[in-house]
C-alpha positions as CSV (number, residue, x, y, z in Angstrom):
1,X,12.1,-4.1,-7.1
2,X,10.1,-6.9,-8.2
3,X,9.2,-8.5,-10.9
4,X,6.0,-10.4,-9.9
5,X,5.1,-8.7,-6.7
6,X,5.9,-11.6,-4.5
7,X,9.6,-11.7,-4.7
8,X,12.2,-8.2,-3.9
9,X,15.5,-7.4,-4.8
10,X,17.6,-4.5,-3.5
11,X,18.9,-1.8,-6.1
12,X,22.0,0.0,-5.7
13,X,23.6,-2.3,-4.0
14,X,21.3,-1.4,-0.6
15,X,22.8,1.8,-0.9
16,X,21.1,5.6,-0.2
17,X,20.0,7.2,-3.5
18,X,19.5,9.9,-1.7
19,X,20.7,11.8,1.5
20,X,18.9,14.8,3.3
21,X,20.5,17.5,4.2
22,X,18.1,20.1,5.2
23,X,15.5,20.6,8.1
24,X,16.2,17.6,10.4
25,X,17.9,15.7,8.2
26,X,15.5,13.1,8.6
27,X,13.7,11.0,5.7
28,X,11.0,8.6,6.8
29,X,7.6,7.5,5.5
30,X,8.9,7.9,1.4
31,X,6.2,8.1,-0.8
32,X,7.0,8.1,-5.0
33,X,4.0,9.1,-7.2
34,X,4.3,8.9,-10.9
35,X,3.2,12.3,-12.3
36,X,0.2,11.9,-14.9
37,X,2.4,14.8,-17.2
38,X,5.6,12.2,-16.5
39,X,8.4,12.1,-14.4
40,X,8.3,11.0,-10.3
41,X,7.5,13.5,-7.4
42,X,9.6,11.8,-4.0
43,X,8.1,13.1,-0.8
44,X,9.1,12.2,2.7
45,X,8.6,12.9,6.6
46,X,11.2,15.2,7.9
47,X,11.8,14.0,10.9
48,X,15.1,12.3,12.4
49,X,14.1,10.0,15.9
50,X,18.3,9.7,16.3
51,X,18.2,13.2,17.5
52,X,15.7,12.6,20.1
53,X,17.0,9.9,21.8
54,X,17.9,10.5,25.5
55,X,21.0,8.3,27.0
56,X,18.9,5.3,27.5
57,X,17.5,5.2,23.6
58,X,14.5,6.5,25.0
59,X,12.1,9.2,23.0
60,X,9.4,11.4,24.5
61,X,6.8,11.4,21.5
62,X,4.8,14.4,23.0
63,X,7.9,16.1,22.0
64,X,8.3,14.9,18.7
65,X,4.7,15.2,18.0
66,X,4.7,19.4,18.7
67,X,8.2,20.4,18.0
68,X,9.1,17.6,14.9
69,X,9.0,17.8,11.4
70,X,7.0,21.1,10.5
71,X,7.9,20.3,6.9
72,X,7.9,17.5,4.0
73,X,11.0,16.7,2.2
74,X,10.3,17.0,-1.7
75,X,12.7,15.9,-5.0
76,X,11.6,15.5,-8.8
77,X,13.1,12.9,-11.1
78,X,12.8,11.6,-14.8
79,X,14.0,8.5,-14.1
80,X,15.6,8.0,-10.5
81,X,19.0,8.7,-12.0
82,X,19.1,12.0,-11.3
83,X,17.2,14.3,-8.6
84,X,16.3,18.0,-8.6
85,X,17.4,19.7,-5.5
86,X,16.2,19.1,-2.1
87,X,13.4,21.3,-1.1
88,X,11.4,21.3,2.1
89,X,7.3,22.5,1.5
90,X,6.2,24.3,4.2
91,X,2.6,24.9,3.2
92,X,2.0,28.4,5.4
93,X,0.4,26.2,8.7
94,X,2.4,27.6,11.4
95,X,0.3,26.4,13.9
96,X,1.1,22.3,13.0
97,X,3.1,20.5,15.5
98,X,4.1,17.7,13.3
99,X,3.7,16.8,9.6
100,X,3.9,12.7,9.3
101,X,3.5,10.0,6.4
102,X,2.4,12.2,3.3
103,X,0.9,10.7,0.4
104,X,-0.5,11.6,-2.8
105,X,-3.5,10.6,-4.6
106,X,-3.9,11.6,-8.0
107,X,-8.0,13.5,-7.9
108,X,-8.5,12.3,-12.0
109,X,-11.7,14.1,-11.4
110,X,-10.2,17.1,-11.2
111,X,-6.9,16.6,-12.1
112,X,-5.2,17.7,-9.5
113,X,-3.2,15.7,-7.0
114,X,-4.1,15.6,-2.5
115,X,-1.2,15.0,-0.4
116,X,-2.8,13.7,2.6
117,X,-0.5,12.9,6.2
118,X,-1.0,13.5,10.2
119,X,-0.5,16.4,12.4
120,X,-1.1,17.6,15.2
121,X,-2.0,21.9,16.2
122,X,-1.8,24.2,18.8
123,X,-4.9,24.4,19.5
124,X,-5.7,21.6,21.5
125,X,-1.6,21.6,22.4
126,X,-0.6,19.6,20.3
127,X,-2.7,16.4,22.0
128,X,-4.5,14.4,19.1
129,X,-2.9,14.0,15.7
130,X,-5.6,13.7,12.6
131,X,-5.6,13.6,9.0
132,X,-4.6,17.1,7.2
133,X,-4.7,17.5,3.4
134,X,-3.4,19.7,0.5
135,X,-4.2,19.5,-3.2
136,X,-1.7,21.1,-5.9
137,X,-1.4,20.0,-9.6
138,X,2.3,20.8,-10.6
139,X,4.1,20.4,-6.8
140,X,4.9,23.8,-7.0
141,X,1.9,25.7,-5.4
142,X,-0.3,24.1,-3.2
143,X,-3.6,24.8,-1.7
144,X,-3.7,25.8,2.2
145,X,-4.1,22.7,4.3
146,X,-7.4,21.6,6.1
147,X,-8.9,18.7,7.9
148,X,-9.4,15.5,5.8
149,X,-10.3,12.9,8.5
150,X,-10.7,12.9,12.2
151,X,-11.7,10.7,15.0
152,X,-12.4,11.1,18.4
153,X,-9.2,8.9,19.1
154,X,-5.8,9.7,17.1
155,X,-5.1,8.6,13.7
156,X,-2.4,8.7,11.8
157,X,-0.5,6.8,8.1
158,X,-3.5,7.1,5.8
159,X,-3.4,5.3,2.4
160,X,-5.8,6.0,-0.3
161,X,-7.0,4.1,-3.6
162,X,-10.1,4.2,-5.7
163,X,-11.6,0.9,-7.1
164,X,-14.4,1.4,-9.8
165,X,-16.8,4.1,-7.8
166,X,-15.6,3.1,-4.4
167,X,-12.7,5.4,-2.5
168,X,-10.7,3.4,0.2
169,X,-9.0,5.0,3.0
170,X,-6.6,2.8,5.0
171,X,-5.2,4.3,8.4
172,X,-3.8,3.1,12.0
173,X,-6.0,3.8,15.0
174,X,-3.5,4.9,17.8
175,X,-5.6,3.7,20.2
176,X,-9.0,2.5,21.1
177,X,-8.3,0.2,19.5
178,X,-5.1,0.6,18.8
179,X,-5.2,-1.2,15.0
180,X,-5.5,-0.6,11.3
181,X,-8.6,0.1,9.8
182,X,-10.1,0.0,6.3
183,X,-13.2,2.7,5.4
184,X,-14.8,3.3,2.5
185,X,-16.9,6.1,0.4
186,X,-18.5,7.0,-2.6
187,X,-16.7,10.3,-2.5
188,X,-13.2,11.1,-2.0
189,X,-14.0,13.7,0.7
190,X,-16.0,11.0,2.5
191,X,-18.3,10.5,4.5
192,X,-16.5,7.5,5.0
193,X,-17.7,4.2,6.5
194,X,-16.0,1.5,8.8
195,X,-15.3,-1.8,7.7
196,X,-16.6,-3.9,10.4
197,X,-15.3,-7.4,8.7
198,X,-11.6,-5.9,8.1
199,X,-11.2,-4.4,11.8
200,X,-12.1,-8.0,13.0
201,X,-9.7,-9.5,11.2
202,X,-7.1,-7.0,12.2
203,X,-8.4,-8.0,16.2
204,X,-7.3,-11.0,15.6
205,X,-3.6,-10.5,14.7
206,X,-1.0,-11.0,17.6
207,X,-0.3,-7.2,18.6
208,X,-2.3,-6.0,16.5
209,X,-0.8,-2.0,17.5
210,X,2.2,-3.3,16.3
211,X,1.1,-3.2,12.2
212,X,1.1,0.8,10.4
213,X,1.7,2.6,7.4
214,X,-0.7,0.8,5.2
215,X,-0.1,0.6,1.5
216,X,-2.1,-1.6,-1.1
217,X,-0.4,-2.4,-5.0
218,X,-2.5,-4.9,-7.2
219,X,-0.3,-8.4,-7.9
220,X,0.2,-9.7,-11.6
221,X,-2.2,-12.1,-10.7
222,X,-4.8,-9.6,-10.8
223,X,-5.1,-10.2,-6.4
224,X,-4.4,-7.0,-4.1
225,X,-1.5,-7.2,-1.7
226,X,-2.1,-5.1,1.6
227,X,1.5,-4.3,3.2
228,X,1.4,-3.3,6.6
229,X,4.5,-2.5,8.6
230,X,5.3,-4.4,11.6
231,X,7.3,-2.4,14.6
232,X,8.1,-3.0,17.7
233,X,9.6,-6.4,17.8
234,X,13.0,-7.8,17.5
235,X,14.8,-5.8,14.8
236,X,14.9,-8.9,12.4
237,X,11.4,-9.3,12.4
238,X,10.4,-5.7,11.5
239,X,8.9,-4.7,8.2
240,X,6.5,-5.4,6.0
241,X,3.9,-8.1,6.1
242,X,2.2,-8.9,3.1
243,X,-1.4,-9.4,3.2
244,X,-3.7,-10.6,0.1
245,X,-7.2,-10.3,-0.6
246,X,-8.9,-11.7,-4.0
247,X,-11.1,-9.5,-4.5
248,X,-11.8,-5.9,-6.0
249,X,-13.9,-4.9,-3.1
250,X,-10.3,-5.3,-0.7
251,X,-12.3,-7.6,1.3
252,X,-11.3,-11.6,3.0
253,X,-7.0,-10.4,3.8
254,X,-5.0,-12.9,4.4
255,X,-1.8,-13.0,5.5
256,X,0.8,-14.4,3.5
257,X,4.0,-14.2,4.4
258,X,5.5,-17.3,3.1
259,X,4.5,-16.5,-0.5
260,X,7.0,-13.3,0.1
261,X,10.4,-12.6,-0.2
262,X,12.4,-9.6,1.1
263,X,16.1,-9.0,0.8
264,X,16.1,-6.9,4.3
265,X,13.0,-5.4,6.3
266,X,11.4,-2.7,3.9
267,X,9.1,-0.2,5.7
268,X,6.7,2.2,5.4
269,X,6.8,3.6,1.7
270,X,5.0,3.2,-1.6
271,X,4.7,0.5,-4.1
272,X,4.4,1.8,-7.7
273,X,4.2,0.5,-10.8
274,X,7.2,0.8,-13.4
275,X,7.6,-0.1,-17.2
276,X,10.0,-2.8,-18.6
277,X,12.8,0.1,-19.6
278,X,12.7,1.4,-16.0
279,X,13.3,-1.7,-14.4
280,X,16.2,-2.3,-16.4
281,X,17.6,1.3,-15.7
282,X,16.9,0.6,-11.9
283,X,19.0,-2.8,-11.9
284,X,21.9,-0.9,-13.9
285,X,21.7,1.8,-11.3
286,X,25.2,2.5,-9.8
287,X,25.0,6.1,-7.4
């Protein structure tokens, strides 16, 4: 938690709130949404890489990508005290080989709520991963999933947020080039349209593959902090890396990692606002 955006503190001691126990086990990629009716929907990939590690630590991804997580990991809370059960949403697509980094944007248009993460299908075995998409407005039933974004390259951890009339869509290319991008549309269903200015900045970063799972939160300061997570380095150097732009239109990021503090390397997840009462229940918070 914070309480100005710039500075984190661990609750529960650093302790699990929560432990999977169905499907793989697995809990990556946790998004939290705050219901519009109240109460907090927790949704997560299930998929566990310890499994699929060969002798040497090694994981073959093609694997993972058409025989991992065919499901997302679902609770409900009032107040991250206490949980509803476990449940794992299968949303009838048999033919998915993967379902990876959901998140949900609330549609205020039509109040309803699209979960939005990547897959790959059958189809064309399993070989390029896009962005699938599901809308539902209680987390009960949901709509059958279709296409929400595709390139000709794979894509995958898509973040979504809507400033004014503008929709923003945030994802990582996997390759050519292998980098985050930042796209924009009048409409949430796109057509949506590069941002050459952010993609050069991104070119510019040292291993620039090495940044995903995008998230954005606005800081007290009324400037928007871009959190992308950095893999693939030495473990003490992995997690997020804040980046801040001043302006509405999510242009001119910088990165700011000195005006940051972490208590340990947070990864991909969701930041969300929370009220003076639930902060104080969240630093009292003893599970």
């Amino acid at each position: 938690m914070s309480k100005d955006g710039f500075n984190w503190e661990q609750v529960n001691g650093g302790n699990p709130v929560l432990t999977a126990d169905l499907g793989e086990k697995g809990c990556r990629d946790i998004e939290i949404v705050r219901l519009h009716t109240g109460g907090f929907v927790i949704i997560t990939t299930d998929l566990c890489i310890a499994y699929r590690f060969d002798e040497n630590y090694n994981i073959d991804w093609k694997e993972a990508n058409s025989k991992g997580s065919k499901c997302l990991r679902m609770w409900k809370t009032e107040d991250f005290t206490s949980f509803s059960e476990e449940r794992l949403v299968h949303f009838g697509r048999d033919d998915f080989g993967c379902m990876w980094a959901p998140e949900v944007f609330f549609d205020e248009e039509n109040e309803e709520y699209l979960i939005h993460w990547g897959s790959t299908v059958a189809e064309d075995n399993f070989s390029h991963m896009s962005i699938y998409c599901s809308t539902t407005k209680d987390f009960e039933a949901f709509s059958e999933p279709e296409m929400f974004f595709t390139k000709e390259n794979e894509i995958l951890d898509s973040h979504i947020l809507k400033i004014g009339d503008t929709y923003h869509l945030y994802y990582k290319n996997a390759h050519n080039p292998g980098m985050n991008m930042h796209s924009t549309s009048k409409s949430l269903y796109g057509p949506y349209e590069n941002d050459g200015e952010f993609q050069k900045l991104m070119e510019k970063l040292d291993k620039p593959g090495a940044y995903e799972g995008p998230t954005t939160y606005r800081l007290p300061d009324g400037r928007w902090c871009l959190m992308l997570d950095f893999f693939g380095c030495e473990k003490p150097k992995m997690g997020y890396v804040p980046f801040v732009s001043a302006t509405d239109e999510h242009k001119n990021f910088k990165m700011c990692k000195d005006e940051f503090t972490f208590p340990y390397g947070f990864k991909h997840g969701r930041f969300i606002e929370i009220t003076q009462q639930e902060y104080e229940n969240l630093k009292k918070l003893a599970i």
